[in-house]
N, C-alpha and C positions, 0 to 999 in steps of 0.2 A: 199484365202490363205495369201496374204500379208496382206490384211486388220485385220485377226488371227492375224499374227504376232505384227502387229501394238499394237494392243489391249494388247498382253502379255508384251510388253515392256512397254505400259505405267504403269500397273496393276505393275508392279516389281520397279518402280520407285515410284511410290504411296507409297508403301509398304517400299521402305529404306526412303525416307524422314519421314515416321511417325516412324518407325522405331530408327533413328537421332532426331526427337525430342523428342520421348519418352528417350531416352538416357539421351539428353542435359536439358530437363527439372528438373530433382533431384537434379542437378548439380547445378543448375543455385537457385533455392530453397533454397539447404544446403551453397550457398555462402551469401545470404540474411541473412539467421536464427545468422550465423555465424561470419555477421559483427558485429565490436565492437563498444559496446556502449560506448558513450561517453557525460561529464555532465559537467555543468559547475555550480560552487557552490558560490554565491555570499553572504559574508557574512559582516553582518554590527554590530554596536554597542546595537541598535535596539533604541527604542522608543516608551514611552505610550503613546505618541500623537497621532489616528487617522489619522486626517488628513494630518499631515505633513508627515509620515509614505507615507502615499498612494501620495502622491505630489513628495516624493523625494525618498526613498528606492524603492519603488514599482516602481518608474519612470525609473531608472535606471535600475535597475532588467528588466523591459518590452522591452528596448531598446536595452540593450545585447541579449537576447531571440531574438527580432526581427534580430537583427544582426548575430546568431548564431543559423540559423532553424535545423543543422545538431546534436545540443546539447542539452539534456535535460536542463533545467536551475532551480535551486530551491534556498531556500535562508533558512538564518538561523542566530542568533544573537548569539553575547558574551557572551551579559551581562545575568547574571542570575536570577536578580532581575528585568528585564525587562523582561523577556517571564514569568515569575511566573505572574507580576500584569498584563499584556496582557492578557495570562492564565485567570484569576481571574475575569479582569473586561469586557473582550472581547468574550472570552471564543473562543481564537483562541490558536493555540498549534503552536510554535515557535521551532525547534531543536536547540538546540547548536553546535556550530562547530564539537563535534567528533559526536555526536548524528547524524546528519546531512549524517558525511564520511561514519560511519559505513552501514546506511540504502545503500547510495552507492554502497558500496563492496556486501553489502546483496543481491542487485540488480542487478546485476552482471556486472555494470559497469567497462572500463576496463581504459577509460581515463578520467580524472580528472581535472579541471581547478579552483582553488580555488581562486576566488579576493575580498582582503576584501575593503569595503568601508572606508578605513580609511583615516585620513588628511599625518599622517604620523607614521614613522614605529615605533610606541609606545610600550607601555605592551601590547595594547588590539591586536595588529598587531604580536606581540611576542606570544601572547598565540595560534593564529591562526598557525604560522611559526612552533612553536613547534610539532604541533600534524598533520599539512602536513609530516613536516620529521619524525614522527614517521612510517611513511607509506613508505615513500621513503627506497628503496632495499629491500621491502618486495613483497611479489606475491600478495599481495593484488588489486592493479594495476600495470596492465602495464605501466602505466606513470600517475604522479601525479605533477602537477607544481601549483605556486605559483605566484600569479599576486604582483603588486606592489601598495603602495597606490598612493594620488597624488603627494605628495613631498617628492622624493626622489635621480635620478639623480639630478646632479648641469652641467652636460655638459662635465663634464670629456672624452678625450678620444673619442669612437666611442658612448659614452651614451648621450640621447636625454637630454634639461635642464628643467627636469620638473617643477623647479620654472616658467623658465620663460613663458612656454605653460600654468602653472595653474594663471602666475596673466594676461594672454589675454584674456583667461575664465573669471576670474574677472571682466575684465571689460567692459564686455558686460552688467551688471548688475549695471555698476556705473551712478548714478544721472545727472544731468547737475551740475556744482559744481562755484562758484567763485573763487577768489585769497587766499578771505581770510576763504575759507569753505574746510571739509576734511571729506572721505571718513571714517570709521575706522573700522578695521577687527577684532573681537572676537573671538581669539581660545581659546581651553579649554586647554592645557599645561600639567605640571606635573613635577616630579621629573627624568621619564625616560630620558638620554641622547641627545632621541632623539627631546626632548624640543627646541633643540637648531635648528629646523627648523625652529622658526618662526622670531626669528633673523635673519637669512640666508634669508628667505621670505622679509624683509624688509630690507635686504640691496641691494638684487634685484628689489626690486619694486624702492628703489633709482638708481639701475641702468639701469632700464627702463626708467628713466625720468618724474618717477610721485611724485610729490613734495609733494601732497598735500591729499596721501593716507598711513594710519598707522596701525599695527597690535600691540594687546597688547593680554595677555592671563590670564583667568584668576585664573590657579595656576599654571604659571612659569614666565617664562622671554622672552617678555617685561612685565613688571607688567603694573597696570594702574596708577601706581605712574609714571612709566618710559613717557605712555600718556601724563598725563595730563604736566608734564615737556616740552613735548614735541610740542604740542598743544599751549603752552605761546610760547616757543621759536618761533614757525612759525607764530604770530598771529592770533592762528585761530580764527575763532569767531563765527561759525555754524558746527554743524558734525552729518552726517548719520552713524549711527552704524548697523554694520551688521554682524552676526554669519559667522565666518570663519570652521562653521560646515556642513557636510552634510545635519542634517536636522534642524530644526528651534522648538527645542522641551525644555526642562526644562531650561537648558541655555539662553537660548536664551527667554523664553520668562518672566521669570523671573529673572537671574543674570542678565542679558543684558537692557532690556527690560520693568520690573517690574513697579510700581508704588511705592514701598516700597524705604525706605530711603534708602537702603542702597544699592538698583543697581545700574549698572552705569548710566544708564542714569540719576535715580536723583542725583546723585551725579556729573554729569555733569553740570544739569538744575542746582545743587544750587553753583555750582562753576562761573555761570554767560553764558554760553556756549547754543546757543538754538540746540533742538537738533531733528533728527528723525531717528525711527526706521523703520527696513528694516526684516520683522518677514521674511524671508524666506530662507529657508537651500538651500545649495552650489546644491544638489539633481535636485532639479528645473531646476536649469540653463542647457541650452542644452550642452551647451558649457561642464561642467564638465562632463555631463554624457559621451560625445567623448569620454574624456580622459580615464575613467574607461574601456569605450569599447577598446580604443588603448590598454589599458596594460593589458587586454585579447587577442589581437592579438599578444602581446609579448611573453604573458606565455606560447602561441598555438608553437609559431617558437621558443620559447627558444633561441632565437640570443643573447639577451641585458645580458644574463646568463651567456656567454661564456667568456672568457678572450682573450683580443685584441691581435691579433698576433702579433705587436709589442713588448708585456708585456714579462720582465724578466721571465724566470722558478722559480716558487717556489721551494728553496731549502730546501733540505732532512736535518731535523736536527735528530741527534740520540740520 
């Protein structure tokens, strides 16, 4: 008789435990199906160079991914004459920035992490900014944020001094050099405002205490008339040139680079000046690639967004 009873008490416990799990398992299922997906979209200038591409876009790109297993990662360019001759001569198919968001939203992606590989916050970073906020207050995502390029804080306030964490990166990549030998950094520049970072770059790199490293660009300001001025006044007498670009692609290996009269480098060589070049984008360097992962960690916590609790109230104008 007891030994009956025994048996029916465990038989009734058998039966609620499978009972409790049959329950708890739909549950546990529909919270899986139901987490949100979330991407991060890395997007650069692009580049018909192969190799330099896969050395330094793809480098970066692989390193975020590895950094961010919880995140789809994909990637996408600007420029639109660049994924056409990719297109064309690769026969690899490149999205555009909205091209890119839209498959996103199609995907049923709900958070969004957009960081463009730029030097700084140019048109090509502007046309990116544009078409993130067009999505911003929409139900398209649940949250959509924007990373930053490399140079952009100066240290302001509670913001990090991106100048001077991207010329440490720098110069992990610099030569053994002499007194009278100089480093020199090739941006590509422009009419945008925000030209006037490479100026700002080189008044930092003099506030770092490097004497004997220069940046010029070449359609803004420092020109390489500003150089070569620059170069007499310090006596220099040798300079390693090097793409102040992510990747080491048309720039760089013919304005920069070329054997033609009229790159800088021969027009270095025929100014008297000996000279070597340094064919490799910013992409490579480990160092830079950190940074792009840090201001994905930024754009994740949206802190560096927010305005300092010290900071005045923006006042209501009518």
């Amino acid at each position: 008789m007891v030994r009956k009873r025994v048996l029916m008490i465990l038989a009734v416990f058998v039966m609620t435990l499978c009972m409790g799990f049959a329950a708890f398992s739909p549950v546990t299922y529909a919270a899986e199906a139901n987490a949100a997906k979330k991407a991060i979209l890395v997007v650069s200038f692009g580049t018909t160079f192969p190799d330099t591409r896969k050395a330094t876009i793809d480098s970066v790109t692989e390193k975020i991914r590895t950094t961010f297993p919880d995140y789809e990662v994909r990637q996408a360019f600007t420029s639109r004459i660049i994924i056409k001759r990719v297109q064309e001569n690769e026969g690899i198919k490149y999205d555009t920035e909205k091209q890119a968001l839209a498959k996103l939203q199609a995907d049923g992606y709900k958070e969004v992490i957009v960081q463009p590989l730029h030097m700084e916050a140019g048109d090509e970073y502007d046309k990116v900014r544009k078409v993130v906020e067009s999505y911003q207050g929409t139900k398209a995502f649940d949250k959509i944020a924007l990373g930053r390029p490399i140079l952009y804080y100066v240290g302001q306030e509670e913001k990090p001094d991106d100048y001077m964490i991207a010329i440490k990166a720098l110069q992990k990549q610099f030569p053994k050099i002499d007194r009278n030998e100089a480093v020199v950094f090739m941006g590509h520049g422009g009419v945008h405002p925000s030209n006037a970072a490479y100026a700002a770059l080189q008044m930092k790199i003099k506030d770092a205490g490097l004497n004997n490293a220069f940046v010029f660009t070449v359609e803004g300001y420092p020109s390489f008339e500003n150089l070569l001025e620059t170069l007499k006044a310090n006596k220099i007498k040798k300079v390693t040139l090097m793409p102040l670009m992510v990747v080491a692609g048309d720039h760089a290996n013919n304005d920069m680079a070329g054997d033609e009269s009229d790159s800088f480098k021969s027009q270095l060589l025929a100014a008297g000046y000996k000279v070597d070049t340094y064919l490799h984008g910013l992409g490579e360097n480990a160092a830079i690639q950190d940074i792009y992962v840090q201001h994905v960690k930024d754009a994740i916590s949206g802190e560096l967004t927010q305005r300092s609790a010290d900071a005045p109230s923006i006042p209501v104008i009518e």
